[in-house]
Structures are given as C-alpha cells and as structure tokens.
C-alpha positions in Angstrom: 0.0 0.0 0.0 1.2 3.3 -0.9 1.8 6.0 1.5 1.2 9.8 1.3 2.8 12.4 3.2 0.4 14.6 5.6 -1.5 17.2 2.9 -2.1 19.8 5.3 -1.0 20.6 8.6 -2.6 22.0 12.3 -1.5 24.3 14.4 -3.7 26.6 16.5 -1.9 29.4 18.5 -2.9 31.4 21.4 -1.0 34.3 21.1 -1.4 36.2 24.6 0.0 33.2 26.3 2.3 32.4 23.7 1.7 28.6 23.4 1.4 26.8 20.2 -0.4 23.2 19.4 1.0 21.3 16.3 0.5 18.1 14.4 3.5 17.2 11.8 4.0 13.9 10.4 7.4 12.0 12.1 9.9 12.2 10.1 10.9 9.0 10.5 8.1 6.7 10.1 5.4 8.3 7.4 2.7 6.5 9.3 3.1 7.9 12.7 2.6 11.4 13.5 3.6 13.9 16.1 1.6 16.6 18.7 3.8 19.4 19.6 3.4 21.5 21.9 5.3 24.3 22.5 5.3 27.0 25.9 5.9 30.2 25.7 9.1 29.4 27.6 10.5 27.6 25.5 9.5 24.3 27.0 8.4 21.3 24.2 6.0 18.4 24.9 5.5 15.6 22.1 3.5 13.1 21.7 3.5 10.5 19.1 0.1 8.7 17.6 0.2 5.7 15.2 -3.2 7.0 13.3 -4.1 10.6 12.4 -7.5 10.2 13.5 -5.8 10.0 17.2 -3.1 12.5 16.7 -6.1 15.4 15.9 -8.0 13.4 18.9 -4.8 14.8 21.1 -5.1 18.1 19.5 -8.3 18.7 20.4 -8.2 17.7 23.8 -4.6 19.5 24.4 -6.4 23.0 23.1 -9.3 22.2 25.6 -7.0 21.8 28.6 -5.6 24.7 27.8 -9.1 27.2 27.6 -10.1 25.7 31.2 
C-alpha cells in the first residue's frame, strides 16, 4: 500500500499566552505522526500517535485543557 505524506498541517496558537499546538508527520516513520506543543518558555512536549484520526483526537483535547 502506498503512503502519502500529511496534505495539510494543524497548528492553532494562542498568542497572549504564547503557546502553540501542532500536528507534523514524524519524520521517521510516514505512518506515525507527532503533537507538539510548544510553551511560551521555550519548554516542548510531544506526543507520538500511530493514526491521524488520534493524533487530531490529542489536539483537540490539548487545546481544551488549555481554555479551562
């Protein structure tokens, strides 16, 4: 089965905090892919999922965390 590279990406940003939420594909398995998020501090947290459906699953919940 052929695979294809991640079409679009995701990243939502909440600028008066300065944090940033991303999804990127792992560059080194095509089939994984990777949350990243970033702190205004510098400070980097990711996660790695084996399906996209559970990587923008993460996301989701990872944004709503942070509006709480």
């Amino acid at each position: 089965m052929a695979t294809r590279p991640l079409a679009f990406g995701v990243r939502l940003r909440d600028r008066d905090k300065g944090r940033s939420v991303r999804v990127l594909q792992d560059p080194r398995s095509p089939r994984r892919y990777l949350i990243e998020d970033r702190a205004q501090d510098g400070r980097t947290r990711r996660r790695a999922h084996a399906s996209l459906a559970s990587a923008l699953r993460d996301l989701a919940v990872t944004w709503r965390e942070r509006l709480h």
